[in-house]
mmCIF file of the protein (N, C-alpha, C, O) and its ligand, coordinates in Angstrom:
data_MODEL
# 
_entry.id   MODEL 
# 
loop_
_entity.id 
_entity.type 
_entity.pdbx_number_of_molecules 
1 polymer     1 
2 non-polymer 1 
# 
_entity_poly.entity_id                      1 
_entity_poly.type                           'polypeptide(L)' 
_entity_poly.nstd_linkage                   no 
_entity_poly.nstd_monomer                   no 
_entity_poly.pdbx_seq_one_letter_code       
;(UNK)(UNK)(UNK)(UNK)(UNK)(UNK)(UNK)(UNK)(UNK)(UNK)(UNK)(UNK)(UNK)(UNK)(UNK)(UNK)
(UNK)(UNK)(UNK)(UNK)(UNK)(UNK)(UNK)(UNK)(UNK)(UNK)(UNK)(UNK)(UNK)(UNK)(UNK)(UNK)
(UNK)(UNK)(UNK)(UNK)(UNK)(UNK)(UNK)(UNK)(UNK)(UNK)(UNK)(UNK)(UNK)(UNK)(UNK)(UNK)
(UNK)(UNK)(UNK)
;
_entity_poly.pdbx_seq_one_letter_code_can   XXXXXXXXXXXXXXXXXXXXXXXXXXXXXXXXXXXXXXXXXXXXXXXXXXX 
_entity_poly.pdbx_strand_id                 A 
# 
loop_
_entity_poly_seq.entity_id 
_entity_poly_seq.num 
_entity_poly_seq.mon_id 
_entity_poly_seq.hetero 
1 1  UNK n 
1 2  UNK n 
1 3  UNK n 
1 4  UNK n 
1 5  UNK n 
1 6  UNK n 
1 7  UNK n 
1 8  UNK n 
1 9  UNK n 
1 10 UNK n 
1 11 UNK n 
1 12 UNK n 
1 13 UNK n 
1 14 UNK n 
1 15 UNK n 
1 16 UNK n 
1 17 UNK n 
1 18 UNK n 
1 19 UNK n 
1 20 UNK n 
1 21 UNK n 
1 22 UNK n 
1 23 UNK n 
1 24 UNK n 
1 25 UNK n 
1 26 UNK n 
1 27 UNK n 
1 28 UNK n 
1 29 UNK n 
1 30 UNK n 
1 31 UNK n 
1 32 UNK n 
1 33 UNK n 
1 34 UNK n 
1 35 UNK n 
1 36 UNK n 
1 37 UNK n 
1 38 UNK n 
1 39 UNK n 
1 40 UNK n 
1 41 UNK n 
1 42 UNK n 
1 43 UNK n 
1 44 UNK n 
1 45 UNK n 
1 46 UNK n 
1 47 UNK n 
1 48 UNK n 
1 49 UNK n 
1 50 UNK n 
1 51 UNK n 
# 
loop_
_struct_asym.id 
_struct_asym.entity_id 
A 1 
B 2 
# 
loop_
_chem_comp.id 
_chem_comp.type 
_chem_comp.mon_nstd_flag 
UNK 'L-peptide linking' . 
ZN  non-polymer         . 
# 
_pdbx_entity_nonpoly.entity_id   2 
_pdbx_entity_nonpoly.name        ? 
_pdbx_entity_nonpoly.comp_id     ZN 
# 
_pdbx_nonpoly_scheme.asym_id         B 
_pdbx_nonpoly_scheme.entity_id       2 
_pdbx_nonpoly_scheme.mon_id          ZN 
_pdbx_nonpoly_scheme.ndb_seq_num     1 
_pdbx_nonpoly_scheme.pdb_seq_num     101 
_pdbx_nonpoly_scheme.auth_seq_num    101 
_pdbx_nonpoly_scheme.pdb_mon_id      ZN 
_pdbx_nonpoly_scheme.auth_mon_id     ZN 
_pdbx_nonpoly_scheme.pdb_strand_id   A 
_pdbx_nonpoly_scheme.pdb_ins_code    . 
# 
loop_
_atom_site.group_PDB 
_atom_site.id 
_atom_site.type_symbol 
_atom_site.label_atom_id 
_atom_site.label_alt_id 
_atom_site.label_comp_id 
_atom_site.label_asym_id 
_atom_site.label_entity_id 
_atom_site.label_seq_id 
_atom_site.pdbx_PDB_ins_code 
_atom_site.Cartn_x 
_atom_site.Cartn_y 
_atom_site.Cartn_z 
_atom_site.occupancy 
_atom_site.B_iso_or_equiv 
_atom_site.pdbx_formal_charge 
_atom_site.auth_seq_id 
_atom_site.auth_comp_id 
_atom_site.auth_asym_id 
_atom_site.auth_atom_id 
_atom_site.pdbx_PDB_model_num 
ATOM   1   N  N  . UNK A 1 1  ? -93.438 -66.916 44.318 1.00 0.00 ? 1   UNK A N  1 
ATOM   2   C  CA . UNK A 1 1  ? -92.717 -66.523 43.094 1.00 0.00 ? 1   UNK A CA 1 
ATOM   3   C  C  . UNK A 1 1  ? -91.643 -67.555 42.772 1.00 0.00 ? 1   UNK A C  1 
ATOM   4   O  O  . UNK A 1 1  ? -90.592 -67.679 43.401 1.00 0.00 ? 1   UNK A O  1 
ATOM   5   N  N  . UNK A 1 2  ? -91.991 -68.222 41.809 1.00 0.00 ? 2   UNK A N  1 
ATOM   6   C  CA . UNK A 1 2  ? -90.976 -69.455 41.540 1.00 0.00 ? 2   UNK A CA 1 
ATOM   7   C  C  . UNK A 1 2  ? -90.005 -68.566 40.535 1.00 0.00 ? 2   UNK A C  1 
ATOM   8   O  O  . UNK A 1 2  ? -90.630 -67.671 39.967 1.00 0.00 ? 2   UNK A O  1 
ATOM   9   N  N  . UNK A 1 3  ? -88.503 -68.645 40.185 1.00 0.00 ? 3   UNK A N  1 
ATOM   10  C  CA . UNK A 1 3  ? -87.772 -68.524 39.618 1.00 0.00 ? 3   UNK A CA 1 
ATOM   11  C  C  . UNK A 1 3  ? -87.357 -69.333 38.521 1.00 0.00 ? 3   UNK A C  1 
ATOM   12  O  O  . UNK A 1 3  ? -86.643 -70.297 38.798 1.00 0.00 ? 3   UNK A O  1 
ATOM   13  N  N  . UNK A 1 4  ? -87.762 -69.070 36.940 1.00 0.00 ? 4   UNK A N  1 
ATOM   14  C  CA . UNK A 1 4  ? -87.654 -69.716 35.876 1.00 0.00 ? 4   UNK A CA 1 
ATOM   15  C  C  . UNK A 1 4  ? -85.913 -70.136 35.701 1.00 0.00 ? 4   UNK A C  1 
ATOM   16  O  O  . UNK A 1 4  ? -85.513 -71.009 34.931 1.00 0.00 ? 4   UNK A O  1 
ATOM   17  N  N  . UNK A 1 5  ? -85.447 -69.696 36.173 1.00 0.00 ? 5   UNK A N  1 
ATOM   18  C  CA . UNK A 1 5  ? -83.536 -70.530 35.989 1.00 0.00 ? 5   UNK A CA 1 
ATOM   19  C  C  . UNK A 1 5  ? -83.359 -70.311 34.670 1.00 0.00 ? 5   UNK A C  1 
ATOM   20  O  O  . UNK A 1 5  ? -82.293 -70.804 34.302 1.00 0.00 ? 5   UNK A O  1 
ATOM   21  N  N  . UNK A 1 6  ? -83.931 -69.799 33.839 1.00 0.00 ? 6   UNK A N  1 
ATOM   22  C  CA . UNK A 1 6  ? -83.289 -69.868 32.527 1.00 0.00 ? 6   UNK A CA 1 
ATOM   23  C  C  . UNK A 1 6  ? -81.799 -69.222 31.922 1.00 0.00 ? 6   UNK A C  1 
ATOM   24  O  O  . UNK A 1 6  ? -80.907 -69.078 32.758 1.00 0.00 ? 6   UNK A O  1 
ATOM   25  N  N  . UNK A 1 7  ? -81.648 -69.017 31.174 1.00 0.00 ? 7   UNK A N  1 
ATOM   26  C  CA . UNK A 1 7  ? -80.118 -68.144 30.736 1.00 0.00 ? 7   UNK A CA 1 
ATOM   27  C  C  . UNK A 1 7  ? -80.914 -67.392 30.617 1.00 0.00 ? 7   UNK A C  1 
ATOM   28  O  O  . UNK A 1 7  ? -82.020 -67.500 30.087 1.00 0.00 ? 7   UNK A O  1 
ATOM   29  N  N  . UNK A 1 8  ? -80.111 -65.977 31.426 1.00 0.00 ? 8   UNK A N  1 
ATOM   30  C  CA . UNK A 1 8  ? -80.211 -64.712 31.198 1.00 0.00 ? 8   UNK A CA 1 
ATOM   31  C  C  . UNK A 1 8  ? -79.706 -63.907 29.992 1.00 0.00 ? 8   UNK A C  1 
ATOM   32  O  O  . UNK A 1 8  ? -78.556 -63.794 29.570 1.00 0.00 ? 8   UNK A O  1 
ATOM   33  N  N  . UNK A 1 9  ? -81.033 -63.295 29.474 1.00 0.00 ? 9   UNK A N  1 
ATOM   34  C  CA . UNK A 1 9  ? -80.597 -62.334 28.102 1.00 0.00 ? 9   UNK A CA 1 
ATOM   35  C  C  . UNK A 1 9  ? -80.393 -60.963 28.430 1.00 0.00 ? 9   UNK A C  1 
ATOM   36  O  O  . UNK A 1 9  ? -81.036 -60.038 28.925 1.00 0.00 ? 9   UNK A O  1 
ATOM   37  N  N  . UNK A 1 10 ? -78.802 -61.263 27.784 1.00 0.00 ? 10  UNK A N  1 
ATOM   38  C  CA . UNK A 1 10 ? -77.944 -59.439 27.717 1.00 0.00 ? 10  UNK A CA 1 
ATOM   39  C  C  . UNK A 1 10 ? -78.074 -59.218 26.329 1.00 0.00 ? 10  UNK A C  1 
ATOM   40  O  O  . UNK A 1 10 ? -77.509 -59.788 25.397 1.00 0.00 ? 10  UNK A O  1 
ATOM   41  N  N  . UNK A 1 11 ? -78.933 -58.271 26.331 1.00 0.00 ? 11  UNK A N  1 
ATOM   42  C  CA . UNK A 1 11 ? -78.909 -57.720 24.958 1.00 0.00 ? 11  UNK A CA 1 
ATOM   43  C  C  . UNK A 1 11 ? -77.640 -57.019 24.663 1.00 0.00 ? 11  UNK A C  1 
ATOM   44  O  O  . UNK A 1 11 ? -77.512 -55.988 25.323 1.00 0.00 ? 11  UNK A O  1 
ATOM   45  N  N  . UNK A 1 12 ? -76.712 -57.277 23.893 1.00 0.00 ? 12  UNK A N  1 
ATOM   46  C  CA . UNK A 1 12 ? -75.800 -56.972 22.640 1.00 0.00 ? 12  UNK A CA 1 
ATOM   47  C  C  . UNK A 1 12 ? -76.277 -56.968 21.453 1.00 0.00 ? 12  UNK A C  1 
ATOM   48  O  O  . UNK A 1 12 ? -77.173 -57.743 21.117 1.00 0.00 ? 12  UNK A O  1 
ATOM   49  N  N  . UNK A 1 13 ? -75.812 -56.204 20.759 1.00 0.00 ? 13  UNK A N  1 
ATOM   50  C  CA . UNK A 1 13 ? -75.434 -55.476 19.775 1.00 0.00 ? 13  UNK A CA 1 
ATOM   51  C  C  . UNK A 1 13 ? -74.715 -56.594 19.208 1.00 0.00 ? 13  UNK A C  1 
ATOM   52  O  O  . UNK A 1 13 ? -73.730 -56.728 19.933 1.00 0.00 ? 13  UNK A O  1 
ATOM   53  N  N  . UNK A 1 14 ? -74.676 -57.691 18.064 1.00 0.00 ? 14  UNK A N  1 
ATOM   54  C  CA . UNK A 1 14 ? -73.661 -58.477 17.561 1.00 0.00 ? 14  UNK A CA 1 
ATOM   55  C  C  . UNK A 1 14 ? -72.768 -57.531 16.852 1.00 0.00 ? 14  UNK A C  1 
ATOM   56  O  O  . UNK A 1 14 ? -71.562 -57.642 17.076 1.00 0.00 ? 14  UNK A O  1 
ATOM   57  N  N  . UNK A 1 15 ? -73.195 -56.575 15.994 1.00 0.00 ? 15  UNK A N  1 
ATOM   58  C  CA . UNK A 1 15 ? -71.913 -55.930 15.595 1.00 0.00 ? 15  UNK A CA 1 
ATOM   59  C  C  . UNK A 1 15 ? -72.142 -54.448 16.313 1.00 0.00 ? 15  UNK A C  1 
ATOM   60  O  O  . UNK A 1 15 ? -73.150 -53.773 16.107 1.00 0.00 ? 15  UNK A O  1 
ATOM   61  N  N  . UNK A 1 16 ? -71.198 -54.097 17.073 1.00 0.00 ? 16  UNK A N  1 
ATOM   62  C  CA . UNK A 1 16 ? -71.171 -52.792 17.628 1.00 0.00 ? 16  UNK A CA 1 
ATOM   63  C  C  . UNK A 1 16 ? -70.695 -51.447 16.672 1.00 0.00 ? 16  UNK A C  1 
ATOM   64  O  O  . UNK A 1 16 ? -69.531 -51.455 16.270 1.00 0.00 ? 16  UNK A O  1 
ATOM   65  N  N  . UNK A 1 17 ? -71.232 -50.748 16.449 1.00 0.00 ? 17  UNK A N  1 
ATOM   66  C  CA . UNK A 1 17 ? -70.865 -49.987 15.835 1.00 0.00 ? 17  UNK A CA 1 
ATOM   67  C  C  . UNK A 1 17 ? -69.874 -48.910 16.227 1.00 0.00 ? 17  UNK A C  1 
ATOM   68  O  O  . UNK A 1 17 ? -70.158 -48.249 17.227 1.00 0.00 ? 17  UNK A O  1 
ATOM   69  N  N  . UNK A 1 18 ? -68.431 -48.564 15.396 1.00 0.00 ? 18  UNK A N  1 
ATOM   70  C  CA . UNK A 1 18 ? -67.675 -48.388 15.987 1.00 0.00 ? 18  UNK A CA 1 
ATOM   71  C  C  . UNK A 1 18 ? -66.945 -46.574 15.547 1.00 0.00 ? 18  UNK A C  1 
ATOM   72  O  O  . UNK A 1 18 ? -65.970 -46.871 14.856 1.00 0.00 ? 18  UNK A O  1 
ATOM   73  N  N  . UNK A 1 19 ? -66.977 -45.304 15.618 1.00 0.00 ? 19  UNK A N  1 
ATOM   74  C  CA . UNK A 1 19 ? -66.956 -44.261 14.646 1.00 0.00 ? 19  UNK A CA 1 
ATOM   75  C  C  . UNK A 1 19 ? -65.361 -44.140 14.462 1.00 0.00 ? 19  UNK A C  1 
ATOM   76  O  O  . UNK A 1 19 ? -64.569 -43.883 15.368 1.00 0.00 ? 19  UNK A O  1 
ATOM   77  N  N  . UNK A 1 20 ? -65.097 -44.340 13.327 1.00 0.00 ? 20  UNK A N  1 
ATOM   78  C  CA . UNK A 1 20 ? -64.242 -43.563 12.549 1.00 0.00 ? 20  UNK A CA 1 
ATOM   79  C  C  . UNK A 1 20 ? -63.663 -42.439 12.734 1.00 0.00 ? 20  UNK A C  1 
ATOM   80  O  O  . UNK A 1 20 ? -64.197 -41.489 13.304 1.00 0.00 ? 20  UNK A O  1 
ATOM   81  N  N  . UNK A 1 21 ? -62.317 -42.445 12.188 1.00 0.00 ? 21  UNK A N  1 
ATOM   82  C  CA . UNK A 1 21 ? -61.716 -40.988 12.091 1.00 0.00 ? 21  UNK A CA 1 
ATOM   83  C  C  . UNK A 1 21 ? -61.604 -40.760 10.829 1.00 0.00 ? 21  UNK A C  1 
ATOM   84  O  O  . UNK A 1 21 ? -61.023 -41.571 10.108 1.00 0.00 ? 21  UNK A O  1 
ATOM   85  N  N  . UNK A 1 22 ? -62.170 -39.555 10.319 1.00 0.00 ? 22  UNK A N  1 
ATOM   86  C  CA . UNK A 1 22 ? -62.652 -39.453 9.023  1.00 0.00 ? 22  UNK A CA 1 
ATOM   87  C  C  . UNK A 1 22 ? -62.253 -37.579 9.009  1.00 0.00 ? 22  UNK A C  1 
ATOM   88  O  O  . UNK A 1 22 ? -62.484 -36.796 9.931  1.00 0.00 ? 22  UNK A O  1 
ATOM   89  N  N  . UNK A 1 23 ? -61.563 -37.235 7.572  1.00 0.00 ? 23  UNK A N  1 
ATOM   90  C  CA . UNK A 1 23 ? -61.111 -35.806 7.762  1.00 0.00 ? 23  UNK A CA 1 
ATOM   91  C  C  . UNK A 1 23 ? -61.949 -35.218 6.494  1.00 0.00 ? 23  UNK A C  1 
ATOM   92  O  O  . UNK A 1 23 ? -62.199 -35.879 5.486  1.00 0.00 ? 23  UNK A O  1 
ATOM   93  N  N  . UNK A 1 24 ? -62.338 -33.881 6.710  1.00 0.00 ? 24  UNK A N  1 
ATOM   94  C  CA . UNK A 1 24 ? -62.730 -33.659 5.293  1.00 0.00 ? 24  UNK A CA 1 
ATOM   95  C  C  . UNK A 1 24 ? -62.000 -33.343 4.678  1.00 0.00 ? 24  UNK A C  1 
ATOM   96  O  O  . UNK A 1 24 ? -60.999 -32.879 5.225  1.00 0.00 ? 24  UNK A O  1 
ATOM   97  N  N  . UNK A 1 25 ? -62.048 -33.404 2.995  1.00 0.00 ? 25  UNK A N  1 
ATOM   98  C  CA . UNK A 1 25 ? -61.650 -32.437 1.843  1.00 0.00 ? 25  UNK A CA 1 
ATOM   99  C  C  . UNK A 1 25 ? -61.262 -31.237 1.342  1.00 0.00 ? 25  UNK A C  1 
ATOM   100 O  O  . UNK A 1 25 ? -60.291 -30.728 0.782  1.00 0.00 ? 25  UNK A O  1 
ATOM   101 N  N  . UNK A 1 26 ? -63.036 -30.777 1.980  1.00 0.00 ? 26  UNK A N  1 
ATOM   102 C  CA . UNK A 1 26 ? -63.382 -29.398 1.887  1.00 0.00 ? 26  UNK A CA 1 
ATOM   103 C  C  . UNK A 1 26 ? -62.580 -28.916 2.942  1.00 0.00 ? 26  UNK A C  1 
ATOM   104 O  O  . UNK A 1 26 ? -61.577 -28.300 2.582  1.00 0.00 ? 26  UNK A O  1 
ATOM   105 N  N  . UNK A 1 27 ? -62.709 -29.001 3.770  1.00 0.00 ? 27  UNK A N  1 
ATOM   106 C  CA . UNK A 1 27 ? -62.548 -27.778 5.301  1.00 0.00 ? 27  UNK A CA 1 
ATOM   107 C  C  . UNK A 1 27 ? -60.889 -28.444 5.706  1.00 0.00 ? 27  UNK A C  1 
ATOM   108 O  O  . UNK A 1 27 ? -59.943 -27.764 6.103  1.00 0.00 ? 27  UNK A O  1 
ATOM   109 N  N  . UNK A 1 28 ? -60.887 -29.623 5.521  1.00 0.00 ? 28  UNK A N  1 
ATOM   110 C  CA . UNK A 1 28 ? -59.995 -29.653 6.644  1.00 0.00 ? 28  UNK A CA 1 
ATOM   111 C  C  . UNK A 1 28 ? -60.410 -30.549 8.234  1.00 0.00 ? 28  UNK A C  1 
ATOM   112 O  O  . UNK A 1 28 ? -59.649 -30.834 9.159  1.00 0.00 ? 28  UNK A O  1 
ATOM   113 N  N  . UNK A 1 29 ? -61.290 -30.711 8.147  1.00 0.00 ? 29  UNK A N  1 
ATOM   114 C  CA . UNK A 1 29 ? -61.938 -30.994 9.475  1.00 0.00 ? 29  UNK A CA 1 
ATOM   115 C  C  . UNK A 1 29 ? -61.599 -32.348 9.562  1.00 0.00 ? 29  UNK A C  1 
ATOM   116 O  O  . UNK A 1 29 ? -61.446 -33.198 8.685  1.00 0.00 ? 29  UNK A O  1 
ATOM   117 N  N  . UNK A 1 30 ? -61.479 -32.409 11.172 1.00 0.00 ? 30  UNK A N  1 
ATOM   118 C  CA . UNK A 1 30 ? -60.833 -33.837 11.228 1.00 0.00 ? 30  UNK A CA 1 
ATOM   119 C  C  . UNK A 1 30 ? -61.944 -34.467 12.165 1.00 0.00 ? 30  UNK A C  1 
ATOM   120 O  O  . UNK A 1 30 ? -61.998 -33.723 13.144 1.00 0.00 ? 30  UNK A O  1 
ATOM   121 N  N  . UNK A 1 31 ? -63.107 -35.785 12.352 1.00 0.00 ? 31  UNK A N  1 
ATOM   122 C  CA . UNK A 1 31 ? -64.326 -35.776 12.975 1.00 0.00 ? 31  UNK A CA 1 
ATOM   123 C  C  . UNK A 1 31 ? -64.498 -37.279 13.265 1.00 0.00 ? 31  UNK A C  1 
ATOM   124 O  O  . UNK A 1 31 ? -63.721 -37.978 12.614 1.00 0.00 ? 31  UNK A O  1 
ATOM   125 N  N  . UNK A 1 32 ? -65.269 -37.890 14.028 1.00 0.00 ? 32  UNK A N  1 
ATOM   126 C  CA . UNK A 1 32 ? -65.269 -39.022 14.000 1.00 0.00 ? 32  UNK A CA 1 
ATOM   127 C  C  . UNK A 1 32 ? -66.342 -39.308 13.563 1.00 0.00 ? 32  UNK A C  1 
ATOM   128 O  O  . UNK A 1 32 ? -67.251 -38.708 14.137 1.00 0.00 ? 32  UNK A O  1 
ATOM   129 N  N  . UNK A 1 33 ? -66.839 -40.377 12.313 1.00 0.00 ? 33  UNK A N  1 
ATOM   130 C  CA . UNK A 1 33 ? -68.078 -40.662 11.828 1.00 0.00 ? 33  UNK A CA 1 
ATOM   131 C  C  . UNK A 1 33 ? -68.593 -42.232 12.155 1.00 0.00 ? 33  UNK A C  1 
ATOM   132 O  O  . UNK A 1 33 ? -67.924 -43.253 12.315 1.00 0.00 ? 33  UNK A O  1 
ATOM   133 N  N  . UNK A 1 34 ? -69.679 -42.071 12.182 1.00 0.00 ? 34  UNK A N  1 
ATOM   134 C  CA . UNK A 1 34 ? -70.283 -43.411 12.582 1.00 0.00 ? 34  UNK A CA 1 
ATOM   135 C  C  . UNK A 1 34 ? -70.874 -43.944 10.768 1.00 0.00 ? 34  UNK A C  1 
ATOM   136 O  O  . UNK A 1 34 ? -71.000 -43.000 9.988  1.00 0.00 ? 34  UNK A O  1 
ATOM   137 N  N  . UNK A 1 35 ? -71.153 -45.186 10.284 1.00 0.00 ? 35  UNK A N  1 
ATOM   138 C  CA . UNK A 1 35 ? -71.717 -45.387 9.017  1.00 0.00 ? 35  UNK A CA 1 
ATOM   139 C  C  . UNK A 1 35 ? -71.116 -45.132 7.639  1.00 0.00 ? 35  UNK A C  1 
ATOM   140 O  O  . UNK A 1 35 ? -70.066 -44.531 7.865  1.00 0.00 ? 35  UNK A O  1 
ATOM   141 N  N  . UNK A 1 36 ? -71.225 -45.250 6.650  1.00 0.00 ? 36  UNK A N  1 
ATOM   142 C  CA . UNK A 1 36 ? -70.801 -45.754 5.568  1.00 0.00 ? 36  UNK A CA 1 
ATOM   143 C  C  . UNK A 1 36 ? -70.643 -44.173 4.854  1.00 0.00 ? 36  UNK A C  1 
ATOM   144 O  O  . UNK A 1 36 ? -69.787 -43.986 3.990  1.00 0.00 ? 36  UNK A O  1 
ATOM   145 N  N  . UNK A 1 37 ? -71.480 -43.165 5.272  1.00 0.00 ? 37  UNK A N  1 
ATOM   146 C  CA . UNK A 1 37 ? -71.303 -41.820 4.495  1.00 0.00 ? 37  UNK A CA 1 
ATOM   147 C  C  . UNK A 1 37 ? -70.820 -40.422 5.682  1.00 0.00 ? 37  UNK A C  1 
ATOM   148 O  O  . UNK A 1 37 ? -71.331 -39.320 5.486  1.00 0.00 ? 37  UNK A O  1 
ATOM   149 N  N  . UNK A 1 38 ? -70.477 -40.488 6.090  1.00 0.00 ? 38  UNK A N  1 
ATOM   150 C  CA . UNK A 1 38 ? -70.344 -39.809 7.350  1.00 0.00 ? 38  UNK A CA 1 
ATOM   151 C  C  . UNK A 1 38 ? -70.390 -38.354 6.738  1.00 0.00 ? 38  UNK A C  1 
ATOM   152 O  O  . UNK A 1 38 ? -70.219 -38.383 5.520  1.00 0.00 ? 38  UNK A O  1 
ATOM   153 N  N  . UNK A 1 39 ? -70.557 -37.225 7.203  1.00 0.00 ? 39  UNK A N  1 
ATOM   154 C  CA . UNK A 1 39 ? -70.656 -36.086 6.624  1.00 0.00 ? 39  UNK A CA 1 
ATOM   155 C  C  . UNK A 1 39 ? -70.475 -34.887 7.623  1.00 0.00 ? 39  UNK A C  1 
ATOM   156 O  O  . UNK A 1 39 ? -71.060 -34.561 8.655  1.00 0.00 ? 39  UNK A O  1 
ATOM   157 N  N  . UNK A 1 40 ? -69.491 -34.392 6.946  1.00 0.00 ? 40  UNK A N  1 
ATOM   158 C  CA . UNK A 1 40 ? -68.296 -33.303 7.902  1.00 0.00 ? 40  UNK A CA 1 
ATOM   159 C  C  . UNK A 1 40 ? -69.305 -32.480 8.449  1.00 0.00 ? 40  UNK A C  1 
ATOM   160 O  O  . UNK A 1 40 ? -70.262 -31.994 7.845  1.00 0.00 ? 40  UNK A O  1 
ATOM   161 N  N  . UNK A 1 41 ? -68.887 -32.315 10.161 1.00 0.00 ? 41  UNK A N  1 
ATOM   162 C  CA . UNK A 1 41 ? -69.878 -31.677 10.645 1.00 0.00 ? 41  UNK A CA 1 
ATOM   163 C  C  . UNK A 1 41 ? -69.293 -29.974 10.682 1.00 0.00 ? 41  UNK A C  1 
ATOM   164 O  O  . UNK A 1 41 ? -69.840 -29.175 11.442 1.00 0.00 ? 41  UNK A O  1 
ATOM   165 N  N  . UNK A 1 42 ? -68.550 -29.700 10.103 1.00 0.00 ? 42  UNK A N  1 
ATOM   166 C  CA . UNK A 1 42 ? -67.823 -28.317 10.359 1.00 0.00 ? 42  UNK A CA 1 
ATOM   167 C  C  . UNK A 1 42 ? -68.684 -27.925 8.873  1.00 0.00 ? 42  UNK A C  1 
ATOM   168 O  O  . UNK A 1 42 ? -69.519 -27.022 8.936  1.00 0.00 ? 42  UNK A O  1 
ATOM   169 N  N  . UNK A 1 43 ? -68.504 -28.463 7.868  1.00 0.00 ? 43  UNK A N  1 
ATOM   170 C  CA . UNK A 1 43 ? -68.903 -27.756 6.322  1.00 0.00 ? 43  UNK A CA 1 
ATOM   171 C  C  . UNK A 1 43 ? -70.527 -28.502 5.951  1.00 0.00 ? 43  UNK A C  1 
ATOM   172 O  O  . UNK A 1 43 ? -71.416 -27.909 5.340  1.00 0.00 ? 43  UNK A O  1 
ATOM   173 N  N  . UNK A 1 44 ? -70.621 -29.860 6.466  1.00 0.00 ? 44  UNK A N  1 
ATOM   174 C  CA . UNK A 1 44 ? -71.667 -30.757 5.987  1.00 0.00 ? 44  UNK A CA 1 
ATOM   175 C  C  . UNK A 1 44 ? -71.345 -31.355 4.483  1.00 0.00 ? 44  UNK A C  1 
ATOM   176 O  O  . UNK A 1 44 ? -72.053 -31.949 3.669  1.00 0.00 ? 44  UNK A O  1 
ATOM   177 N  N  . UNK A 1 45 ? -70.031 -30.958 4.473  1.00 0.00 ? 45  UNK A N  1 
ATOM   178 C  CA . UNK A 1 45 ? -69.485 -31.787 3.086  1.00 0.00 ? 45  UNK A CA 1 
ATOM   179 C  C  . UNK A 1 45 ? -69.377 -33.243 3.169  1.00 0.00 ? 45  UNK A C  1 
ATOM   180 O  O  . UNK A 1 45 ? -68.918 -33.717 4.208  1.00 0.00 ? 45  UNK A O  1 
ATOM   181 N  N  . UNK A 1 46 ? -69.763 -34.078 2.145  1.00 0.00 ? 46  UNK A N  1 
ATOM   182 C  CA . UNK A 1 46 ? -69.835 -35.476 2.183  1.00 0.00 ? 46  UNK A CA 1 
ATOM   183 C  C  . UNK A 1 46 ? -68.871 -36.162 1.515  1.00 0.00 ? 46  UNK A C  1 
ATOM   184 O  O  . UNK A 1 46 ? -68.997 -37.354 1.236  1.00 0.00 ? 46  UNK A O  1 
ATOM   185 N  N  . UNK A 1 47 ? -67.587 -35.282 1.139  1.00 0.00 ? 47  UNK A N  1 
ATOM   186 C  CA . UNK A 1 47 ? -66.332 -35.101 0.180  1.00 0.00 ? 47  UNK A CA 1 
ATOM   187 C  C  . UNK A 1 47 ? -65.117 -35.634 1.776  1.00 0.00 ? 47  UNK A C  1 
ATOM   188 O  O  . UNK A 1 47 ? -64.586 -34.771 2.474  1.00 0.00 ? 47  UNK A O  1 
ATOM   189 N  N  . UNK A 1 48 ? -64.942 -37.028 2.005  1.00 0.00 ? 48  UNK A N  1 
ATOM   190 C  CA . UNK A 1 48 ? -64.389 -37.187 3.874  1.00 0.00 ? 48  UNK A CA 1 
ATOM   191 C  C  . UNK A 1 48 ? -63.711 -38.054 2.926  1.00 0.00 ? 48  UNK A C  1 
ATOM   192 O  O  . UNK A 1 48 ? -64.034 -38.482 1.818  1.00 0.00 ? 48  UNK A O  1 
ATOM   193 N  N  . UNK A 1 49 ? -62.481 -38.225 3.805  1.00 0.00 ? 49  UNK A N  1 
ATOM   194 C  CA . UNK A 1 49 ? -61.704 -39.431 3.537  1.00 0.00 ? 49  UNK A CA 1 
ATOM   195 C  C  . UNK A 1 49 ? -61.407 -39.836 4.663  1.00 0.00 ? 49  UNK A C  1 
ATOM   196 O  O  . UNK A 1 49 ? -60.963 -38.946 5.389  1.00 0.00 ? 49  UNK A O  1 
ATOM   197 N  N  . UNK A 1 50 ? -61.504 -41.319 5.329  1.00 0.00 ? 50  UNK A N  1 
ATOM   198 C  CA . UNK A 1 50 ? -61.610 -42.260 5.999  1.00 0.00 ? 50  UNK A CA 1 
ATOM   199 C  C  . UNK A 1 50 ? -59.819 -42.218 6.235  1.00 0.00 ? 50  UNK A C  1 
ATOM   200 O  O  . UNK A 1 50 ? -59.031 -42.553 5.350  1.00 0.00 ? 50  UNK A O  1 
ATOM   201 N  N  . UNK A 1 51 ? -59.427 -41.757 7.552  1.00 0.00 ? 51  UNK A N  1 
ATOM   202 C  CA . UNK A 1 51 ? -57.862 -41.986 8.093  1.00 0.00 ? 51  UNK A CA 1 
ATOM   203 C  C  . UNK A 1 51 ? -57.431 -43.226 9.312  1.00 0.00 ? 51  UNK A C  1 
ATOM   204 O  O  . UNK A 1 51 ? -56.263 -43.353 9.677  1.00 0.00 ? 51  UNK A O  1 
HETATM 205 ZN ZN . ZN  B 2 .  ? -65.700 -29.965 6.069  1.00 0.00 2 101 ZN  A ZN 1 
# 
């Protein structure tokens, strides 16, 4: 078994995705969202503002 020596691949993630603290509107709920629409998991309202 010969050993190829090459550089070893660590798969990363170049951009890691990172969740948010995001509160809703509706409810009140305060949640952490991952992505661009995050959607309150207490009501499923999509009415969040990004804190
Ligand atoms: Zn809500």
């Amino acid at each position: 078994m010969c050993s190829v020596g090459g550089p070893m691949d660590i798969d990363i993630p170049p951009d890691r995705v990172k969740p948010k603290d995001y509160r809703c509107n509706e409810c009140s709920e305060r949640f952490k969202g991952i992505g661009k629409n995050p959607i309150c998991p207490s009501c499923q309202s999509e009415d969040v503002t990004e804190i």
